[in-house]
SERO-4910 file (N, C-alpha, C, O; in steps of 0.05 Angstrom, whole numbers):
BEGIN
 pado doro    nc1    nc2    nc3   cac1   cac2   cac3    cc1    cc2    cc3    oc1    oc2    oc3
  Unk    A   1867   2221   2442   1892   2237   2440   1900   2238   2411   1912   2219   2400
  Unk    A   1893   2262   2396   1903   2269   2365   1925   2284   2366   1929   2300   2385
  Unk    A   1943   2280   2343   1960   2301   2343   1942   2321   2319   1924   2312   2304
  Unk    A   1952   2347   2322   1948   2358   2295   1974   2374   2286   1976   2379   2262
  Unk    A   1990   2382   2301   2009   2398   2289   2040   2392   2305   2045   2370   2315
  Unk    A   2061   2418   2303   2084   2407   2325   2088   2444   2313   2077   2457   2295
  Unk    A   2115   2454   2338   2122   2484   2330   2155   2476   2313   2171   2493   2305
  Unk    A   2158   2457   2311   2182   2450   2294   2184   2465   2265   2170   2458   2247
  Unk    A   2203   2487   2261   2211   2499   2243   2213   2480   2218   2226   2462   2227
  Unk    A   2206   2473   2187   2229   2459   2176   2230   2482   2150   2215   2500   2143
  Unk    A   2265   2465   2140   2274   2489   2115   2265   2482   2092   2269   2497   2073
  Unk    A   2252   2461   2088   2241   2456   2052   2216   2442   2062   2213   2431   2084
  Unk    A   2196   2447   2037   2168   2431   2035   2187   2410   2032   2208   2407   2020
  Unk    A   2172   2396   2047   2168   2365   2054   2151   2340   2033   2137   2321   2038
  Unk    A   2161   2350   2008   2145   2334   1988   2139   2308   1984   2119   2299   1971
  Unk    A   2161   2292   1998   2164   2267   1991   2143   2259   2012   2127   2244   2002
  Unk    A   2138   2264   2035   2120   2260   2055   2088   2273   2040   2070   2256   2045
  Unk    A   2080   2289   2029   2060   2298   2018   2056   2269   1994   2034   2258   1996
  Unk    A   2072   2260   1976   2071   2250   1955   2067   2217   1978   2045   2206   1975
  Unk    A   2081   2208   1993   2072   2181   2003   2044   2182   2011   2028   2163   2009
  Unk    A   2038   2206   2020   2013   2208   2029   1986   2213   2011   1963   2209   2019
  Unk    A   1992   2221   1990   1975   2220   1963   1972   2207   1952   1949   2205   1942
  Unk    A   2000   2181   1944   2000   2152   1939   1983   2143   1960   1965   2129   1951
  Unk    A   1983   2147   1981   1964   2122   2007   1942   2127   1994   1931   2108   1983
  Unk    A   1927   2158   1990   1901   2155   1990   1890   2146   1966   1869   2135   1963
  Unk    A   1910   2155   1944   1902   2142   1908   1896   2115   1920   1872   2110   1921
  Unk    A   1912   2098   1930   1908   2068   1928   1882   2066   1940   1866   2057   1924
  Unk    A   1873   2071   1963   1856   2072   1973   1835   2076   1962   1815   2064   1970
  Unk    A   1834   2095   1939   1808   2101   1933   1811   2081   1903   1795   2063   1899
  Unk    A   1837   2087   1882   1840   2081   1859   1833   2040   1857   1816   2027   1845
  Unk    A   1854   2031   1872   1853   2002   1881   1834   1992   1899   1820   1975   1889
  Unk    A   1827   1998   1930   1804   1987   1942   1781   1999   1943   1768   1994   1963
  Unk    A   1772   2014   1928   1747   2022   1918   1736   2040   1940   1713   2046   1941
  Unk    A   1755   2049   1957   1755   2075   1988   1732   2059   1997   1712   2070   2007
  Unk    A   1736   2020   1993   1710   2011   2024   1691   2017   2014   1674   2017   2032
  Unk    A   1678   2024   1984   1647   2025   1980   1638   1997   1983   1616   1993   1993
  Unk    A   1651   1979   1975   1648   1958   1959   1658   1934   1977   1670   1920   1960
  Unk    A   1660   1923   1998   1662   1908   2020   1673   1884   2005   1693   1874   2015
  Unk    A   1662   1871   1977   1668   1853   1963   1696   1858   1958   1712   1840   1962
  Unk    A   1705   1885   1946   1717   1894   1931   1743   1893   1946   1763   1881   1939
  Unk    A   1740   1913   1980   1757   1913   1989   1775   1884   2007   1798   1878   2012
  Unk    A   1749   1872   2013   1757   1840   2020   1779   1835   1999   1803   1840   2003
  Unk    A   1770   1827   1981   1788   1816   1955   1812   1831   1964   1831   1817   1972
  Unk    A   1818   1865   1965   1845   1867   1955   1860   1869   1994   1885   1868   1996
  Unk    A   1850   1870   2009   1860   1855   2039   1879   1832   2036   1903   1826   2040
  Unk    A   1854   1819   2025   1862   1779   2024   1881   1782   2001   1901   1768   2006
  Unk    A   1884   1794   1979   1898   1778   1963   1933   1800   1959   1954   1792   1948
  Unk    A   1929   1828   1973   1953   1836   1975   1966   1850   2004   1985   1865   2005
  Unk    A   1946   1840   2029   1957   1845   2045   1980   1826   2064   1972   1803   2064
  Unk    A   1994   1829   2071   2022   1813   2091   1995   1795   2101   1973   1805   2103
  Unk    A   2001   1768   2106   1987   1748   2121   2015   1739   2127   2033   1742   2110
  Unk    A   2019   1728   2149   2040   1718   2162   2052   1682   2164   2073   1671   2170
  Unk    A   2024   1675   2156   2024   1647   2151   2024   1634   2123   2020   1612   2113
  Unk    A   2030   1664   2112   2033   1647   2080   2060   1648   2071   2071   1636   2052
  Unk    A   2068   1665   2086   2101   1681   2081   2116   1657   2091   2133   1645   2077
  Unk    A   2108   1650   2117   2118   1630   2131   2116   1601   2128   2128   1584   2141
  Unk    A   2101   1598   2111   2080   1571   2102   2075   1554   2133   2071   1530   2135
  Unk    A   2075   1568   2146   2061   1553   2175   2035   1542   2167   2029   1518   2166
  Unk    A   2016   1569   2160   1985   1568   2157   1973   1548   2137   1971   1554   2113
  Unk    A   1966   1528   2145   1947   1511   2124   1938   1525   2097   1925   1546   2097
  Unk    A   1948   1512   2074   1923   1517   2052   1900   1513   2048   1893   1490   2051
  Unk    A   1886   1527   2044   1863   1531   2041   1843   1536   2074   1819   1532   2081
  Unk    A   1863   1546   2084   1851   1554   2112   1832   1585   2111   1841   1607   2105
  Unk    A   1805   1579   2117   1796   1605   2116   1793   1630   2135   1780   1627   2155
  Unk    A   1803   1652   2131   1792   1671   2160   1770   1691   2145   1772   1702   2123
  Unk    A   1745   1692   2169   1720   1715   2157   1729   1736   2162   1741   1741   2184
  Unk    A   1725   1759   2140   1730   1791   2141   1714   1800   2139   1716   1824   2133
  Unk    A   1689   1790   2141   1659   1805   2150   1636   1784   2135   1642   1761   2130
  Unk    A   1618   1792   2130   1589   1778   2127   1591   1762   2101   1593   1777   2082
  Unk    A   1591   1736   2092   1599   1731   2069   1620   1720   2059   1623   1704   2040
  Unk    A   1640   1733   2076   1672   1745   2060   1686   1724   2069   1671   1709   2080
  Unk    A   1710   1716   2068   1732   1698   2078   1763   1705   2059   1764   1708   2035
  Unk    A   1783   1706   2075   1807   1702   2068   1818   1674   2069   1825   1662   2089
  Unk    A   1818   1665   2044   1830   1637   2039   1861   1637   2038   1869   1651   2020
  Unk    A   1884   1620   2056   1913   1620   2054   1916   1608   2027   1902   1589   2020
  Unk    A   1939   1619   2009   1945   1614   1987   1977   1604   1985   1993   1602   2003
  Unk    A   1979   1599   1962   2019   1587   1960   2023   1613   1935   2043   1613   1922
  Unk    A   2005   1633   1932   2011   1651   1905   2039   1663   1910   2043   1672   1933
  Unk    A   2059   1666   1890   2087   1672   1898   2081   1706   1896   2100   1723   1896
  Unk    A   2063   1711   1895   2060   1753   1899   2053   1749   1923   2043   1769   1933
  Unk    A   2055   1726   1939   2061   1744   1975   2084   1749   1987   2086   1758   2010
  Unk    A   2107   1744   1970   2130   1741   1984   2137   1781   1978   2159   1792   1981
  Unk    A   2108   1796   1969   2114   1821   1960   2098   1832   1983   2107   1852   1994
  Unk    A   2078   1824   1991   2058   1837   2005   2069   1849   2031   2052   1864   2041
  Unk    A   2086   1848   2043   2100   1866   2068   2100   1893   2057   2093   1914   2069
  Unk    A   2109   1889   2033   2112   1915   2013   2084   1928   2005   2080   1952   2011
  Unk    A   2062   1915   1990   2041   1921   1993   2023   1941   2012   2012   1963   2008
  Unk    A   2026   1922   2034   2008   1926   2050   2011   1955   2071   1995   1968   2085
  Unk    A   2039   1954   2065   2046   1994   2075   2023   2012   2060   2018   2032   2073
  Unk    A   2013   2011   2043   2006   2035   2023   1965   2019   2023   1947   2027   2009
  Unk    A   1963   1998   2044   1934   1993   2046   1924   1997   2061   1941   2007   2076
  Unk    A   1886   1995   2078   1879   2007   2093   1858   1989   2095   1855   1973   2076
  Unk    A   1836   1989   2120   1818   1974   2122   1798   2000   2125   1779   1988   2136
  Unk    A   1790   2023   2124   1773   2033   2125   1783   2072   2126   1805   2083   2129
  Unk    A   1762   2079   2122   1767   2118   2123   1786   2120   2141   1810   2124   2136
  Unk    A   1770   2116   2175   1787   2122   2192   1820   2105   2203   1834   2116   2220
  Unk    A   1826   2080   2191   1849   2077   2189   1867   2085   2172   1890   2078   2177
  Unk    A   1863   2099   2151   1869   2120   2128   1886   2137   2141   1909   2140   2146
  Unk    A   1855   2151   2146   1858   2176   2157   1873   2184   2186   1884   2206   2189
  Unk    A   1872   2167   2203   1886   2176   2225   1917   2164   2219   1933   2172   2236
  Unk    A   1925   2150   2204   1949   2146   2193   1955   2167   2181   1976   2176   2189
  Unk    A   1943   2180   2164   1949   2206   2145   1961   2223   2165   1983   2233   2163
  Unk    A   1949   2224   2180   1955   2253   2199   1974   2250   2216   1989   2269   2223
  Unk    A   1975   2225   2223   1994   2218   2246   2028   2229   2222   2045   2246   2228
  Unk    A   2026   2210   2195   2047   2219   2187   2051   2246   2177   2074   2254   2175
  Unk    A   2030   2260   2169   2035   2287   2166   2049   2312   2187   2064   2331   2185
  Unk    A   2036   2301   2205   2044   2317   2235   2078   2303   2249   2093   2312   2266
  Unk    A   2078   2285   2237   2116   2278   2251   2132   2274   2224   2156   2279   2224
  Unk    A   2119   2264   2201   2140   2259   2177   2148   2286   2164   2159   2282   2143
  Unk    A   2147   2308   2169   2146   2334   2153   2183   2342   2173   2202   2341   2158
  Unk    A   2187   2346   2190   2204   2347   2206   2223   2324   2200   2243   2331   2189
  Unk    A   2221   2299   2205   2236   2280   2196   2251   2278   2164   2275   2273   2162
  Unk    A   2240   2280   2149   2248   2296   2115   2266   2313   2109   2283   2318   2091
  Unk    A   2257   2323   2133   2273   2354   2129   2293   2349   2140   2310   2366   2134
  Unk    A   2305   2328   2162   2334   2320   2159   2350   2304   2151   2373   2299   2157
  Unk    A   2334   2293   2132   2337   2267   2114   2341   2280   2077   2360   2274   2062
  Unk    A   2325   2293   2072   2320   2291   2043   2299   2277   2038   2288   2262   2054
  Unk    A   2290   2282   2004   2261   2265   2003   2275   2230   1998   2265   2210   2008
  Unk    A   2292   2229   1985   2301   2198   1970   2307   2184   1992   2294   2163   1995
  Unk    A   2328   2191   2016   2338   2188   2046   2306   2171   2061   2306   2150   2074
  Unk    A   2283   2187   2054   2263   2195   2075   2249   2173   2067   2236   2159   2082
  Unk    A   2250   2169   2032   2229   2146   2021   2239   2116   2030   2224   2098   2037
  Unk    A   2261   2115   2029   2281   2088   2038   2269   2089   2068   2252   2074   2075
  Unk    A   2278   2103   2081   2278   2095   2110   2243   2094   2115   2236   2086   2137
  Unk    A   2229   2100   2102   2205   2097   2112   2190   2070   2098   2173   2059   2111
  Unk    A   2198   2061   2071   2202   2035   2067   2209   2016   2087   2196   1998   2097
  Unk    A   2235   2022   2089   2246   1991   2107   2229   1995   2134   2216   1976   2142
  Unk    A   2230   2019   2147   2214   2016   2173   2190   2003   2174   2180   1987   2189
  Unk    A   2179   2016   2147   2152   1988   2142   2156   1956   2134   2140   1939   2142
  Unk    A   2173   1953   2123   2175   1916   2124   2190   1909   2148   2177   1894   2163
  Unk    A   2208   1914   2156   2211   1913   2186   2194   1913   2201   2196   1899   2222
  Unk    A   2173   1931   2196   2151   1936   2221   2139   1903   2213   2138   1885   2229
  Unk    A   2131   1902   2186   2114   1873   2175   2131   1852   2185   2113   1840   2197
  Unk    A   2154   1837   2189   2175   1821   2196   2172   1824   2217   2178   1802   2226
  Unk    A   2162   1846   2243   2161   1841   2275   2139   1821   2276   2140   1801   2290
  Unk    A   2111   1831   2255   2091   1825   2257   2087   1790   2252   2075   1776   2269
  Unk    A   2098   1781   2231   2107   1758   2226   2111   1739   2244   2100   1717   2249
  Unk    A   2144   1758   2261   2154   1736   2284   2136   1739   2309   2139   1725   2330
  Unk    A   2119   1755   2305   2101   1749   2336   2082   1734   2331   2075   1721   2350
  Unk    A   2067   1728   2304   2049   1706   2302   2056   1692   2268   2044   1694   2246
  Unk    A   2077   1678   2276   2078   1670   2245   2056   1649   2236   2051   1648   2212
  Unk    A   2042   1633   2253   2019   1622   2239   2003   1629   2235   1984   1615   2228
  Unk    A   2002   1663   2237   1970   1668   2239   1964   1675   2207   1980   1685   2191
  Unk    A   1929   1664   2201   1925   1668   2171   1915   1703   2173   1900   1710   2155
  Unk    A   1920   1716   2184   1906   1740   2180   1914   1767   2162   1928   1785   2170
  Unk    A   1907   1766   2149   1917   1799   2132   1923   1820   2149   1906   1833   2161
  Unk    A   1950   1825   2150   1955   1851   2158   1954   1878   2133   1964   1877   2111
  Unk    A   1940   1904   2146   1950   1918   2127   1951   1952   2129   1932   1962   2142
  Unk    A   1962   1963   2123   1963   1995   2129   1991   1996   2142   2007   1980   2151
  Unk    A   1992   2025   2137   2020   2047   2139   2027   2050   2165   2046   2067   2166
  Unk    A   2020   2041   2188   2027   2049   2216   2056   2036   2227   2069   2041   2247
  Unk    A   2061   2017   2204   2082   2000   2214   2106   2029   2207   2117   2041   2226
  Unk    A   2110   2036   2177   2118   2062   2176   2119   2079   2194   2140   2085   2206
  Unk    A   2100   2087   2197   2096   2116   2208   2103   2111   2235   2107   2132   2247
  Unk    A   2107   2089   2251   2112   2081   2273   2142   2091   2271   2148   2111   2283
  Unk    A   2160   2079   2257   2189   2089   2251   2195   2119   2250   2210   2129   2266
  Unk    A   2183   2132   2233   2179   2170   2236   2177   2168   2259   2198   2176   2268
  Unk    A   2162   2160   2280   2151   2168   2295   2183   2165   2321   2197   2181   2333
  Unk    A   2179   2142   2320   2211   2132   2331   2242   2157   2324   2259   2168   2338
  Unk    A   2235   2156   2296   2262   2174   2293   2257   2206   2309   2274   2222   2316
  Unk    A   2229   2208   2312   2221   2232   2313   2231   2237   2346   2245   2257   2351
  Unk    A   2225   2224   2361   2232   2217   2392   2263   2221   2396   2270   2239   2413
  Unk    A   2284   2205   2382   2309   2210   2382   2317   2236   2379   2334   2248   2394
  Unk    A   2299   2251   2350   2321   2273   2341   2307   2302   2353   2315   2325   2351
  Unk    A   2279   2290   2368   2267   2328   2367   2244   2326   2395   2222   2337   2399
  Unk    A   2265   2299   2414   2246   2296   2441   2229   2320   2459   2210   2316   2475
  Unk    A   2238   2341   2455   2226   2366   2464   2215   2383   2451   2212   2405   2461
  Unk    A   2208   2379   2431   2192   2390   2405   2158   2391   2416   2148   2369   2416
  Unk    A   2145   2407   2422   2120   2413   2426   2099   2401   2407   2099   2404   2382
  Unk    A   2081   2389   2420   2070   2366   2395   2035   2386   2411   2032   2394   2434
  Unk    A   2016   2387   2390   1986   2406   2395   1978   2375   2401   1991   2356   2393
  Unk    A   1957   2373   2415   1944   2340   2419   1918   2356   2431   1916   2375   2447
  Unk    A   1895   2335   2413   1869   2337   2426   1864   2318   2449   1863   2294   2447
  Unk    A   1860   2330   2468   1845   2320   2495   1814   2319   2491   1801   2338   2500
  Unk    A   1803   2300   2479   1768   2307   2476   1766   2337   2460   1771   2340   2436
  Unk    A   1759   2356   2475   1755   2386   2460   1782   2398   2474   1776   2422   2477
  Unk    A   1802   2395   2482   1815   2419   2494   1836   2412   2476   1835   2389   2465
  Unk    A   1852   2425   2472   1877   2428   2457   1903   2442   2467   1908   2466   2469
  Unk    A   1924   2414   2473   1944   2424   2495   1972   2420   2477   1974   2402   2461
  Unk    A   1994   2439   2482   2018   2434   2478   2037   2411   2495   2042   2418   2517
  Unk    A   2046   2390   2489   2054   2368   2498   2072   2358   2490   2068   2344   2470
  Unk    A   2104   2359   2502   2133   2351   2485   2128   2324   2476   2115   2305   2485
  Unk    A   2145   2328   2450   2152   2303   2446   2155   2276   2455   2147   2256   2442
  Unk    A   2161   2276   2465   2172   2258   2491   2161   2245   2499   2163   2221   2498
  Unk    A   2140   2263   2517   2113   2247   2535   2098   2234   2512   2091   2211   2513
  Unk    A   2091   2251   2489   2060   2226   2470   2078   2207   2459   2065   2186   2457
  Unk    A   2100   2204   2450   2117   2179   2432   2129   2166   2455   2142   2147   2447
  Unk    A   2130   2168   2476   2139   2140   2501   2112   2137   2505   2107   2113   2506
  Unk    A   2087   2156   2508   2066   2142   2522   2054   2126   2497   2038   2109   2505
  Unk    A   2056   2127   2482   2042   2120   2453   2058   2091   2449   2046   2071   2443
  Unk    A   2082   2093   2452   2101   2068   2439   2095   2050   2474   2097   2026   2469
  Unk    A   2091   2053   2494   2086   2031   2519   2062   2021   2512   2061   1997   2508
  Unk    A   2034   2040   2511   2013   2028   2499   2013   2012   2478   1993   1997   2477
  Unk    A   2026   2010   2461   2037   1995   2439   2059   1960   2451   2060   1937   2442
  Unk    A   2067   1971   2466   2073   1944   2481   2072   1930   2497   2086   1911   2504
  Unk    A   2043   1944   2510   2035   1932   2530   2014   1914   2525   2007   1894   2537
  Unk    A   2006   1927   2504   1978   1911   2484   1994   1889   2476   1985   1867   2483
  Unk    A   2014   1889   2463   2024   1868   2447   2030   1849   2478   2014   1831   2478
  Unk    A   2040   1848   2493   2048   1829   2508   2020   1823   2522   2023   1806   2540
  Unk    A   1997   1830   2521   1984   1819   2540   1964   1808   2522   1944   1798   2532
  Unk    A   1968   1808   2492   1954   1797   2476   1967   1775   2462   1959   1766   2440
  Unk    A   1995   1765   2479   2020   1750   2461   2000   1729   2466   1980   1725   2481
  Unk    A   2016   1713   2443   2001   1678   2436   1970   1677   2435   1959   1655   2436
  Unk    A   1962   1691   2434   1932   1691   2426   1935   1693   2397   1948   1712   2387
  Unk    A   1920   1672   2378   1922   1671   2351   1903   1686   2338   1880   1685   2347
  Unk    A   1909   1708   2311   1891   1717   2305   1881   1742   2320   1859   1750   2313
  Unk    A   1899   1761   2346   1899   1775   2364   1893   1801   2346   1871   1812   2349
  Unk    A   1913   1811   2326   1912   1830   2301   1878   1829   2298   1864   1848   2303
  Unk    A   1869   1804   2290   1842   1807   2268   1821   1817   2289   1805   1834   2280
  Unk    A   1817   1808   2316   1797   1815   2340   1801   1846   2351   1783   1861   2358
  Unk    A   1823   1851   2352   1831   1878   2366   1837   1900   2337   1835   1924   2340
  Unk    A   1842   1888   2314   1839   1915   2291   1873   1919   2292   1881   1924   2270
  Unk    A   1892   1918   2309   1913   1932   2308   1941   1915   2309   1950   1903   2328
  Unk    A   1949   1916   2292   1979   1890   2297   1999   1908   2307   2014   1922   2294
  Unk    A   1997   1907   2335   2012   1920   2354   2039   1913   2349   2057   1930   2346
  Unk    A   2044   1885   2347   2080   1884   2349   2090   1890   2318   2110   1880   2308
  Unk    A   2073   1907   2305   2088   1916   2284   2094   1944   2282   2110   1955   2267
  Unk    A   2077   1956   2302   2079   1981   2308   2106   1985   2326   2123   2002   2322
  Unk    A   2107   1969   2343   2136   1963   2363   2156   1956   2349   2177   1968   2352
  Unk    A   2155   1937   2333   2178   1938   2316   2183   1954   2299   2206   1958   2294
  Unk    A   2162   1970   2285   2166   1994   2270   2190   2019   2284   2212   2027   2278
  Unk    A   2175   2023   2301   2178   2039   2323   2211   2036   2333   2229   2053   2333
  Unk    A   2212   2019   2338   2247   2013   2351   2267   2017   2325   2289   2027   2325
  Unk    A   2251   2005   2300   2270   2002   2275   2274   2036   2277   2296   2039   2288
  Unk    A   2264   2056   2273   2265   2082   2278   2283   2089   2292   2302   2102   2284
  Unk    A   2280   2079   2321   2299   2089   2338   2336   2077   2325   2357   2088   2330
  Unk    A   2331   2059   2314   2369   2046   2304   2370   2059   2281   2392   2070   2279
  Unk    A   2358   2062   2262   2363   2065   2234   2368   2106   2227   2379   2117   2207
  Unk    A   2358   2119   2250   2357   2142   2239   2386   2156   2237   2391   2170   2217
  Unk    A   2406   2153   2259   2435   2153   2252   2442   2152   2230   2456   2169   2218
  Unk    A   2432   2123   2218   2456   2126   2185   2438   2139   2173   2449   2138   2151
  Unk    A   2408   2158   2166   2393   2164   2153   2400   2200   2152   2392   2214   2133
  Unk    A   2413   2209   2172   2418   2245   2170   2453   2246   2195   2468   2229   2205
  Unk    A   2452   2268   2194   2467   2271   2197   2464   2298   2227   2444   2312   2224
  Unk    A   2479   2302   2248   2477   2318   2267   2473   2346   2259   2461   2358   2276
  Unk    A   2480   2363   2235   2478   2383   2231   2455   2390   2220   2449   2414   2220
  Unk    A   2439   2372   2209   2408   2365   2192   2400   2382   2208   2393   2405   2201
  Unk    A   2401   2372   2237   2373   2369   2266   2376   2403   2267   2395   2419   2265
  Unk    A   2346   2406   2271   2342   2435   2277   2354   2436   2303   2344   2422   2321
  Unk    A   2378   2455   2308   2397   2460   2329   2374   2471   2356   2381   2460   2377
  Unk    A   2355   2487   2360   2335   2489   2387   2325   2466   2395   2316   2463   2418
  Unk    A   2327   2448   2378   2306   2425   2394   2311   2390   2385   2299   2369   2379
  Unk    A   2334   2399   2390   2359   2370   2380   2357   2360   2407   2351   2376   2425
  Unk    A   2363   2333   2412   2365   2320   2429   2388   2331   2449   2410   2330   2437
  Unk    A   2393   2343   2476   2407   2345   2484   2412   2370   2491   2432   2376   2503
***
């Protein structure tokens, strides 16, 4: 189930959402070497993505977790983790976590902007990401594992997106068919799958590193969206056809 588009009208390019999304991929390519380099990208995982057990100092020093053949993430006391929630919004573990992040925010953050402003839009999509990192935290604060990528964000768009434009026609790939599908139905069915994983994967340590996906950051992303978008625009913003209500 892809999105690729929505019929949502908006009144200004959506720059600030084009520009977060050009920053994701510079880093990606400029800083983790776009994954040629497995060495390369290990290193900048381990040493600037959110780990939850270092923030927390739960996790043993010098505790190691493997990130593939070779590789290991060693827990550190370096005081540049108390930044990495911040970091690790703008990192990625491979093309396709990039990339289906890219799109995901392209296809709901362009609409969201547009009732915000770009400065409005950069803030709230910030905090929805360390918020999202801070869910992630309190669901496994010992765990040594590198969290990293924009979903915690984009989970929040995604959230605000549900509140302000639940009947908004969202295009979604079915395998090859391509169906019109409100709002509504893919961001409740999208955000339960998101918490159903997380609860049935609770207390299992290290759940994030086996399954690829730190679900309760997406859920907490996601809800931060749903509270925060009120003070972020204002009722007259919302495109009046397809406002809540």
């Amino acid at each position: 189930m892809i999105p690729v588009g929505t019929n949502l009208p908006t009144r200004r390019i959506a720059w600030m959402n084009y520009l977060i999304i050009l920053v994701t991929i510079a880093v990606w390519i400029q800083v983790e070497g776009a994954g040629v380099d497995p060495m390369r990208l290990a290193a900048t995982i381990c040493n600037f993505g959110m780990v939850p057990g270092e923030i927390t100092h739960v996790a043993p020093i010098g505790l190691a977790v493997p990130l593939g053949r070779g590789l290991a993430c060693v827990v550190d006391n370096d005081p540049i983790n108390i930044l990495t929630p911040l970091f690790s919004i703008f990192l990625h573990g491979s093309w396709a976590h990039l990339l289906g992040n890219m799109l995901f925010l392209w296809v709901f953050g362009r609409g969201i902007e547009d009732t915000m402003g770009p400065v409005r839009y950069l803030a709230f999509y910030l905090i929805c990401g360390i918020v999202a990192c801070l869910a992630q935290i309190a669901s496994s604060p010992g765990s040594p594992v590198p969290t990293v990528g924009a979903s915690g964000a984009i989970s929040g768009v995604m959230g605000a997106f549900l509140l302000l434009y639940p009947n908004v026609r969202v295009k979604m790939f079915f395998f090859i068919i391509l169906a019109d599908v409100r709002a509504w139905i893919v961001l409740i069915y999208w955000f339960l799958l998101q918490l159903f994983e997380g609860i049935a994967t609770s207390g299992q340590m290290g759940s994030e590193f086996s399954s690829g996906v730190a679900v309760w950051a997406h859920v907490g992303g996601f809800v931060t969206g749903l509270l925060l978008i009120k003070f972020f625009t204002s009722r007259g913003a919302v495109a009046a056809p397809f406002r809540r209500g």
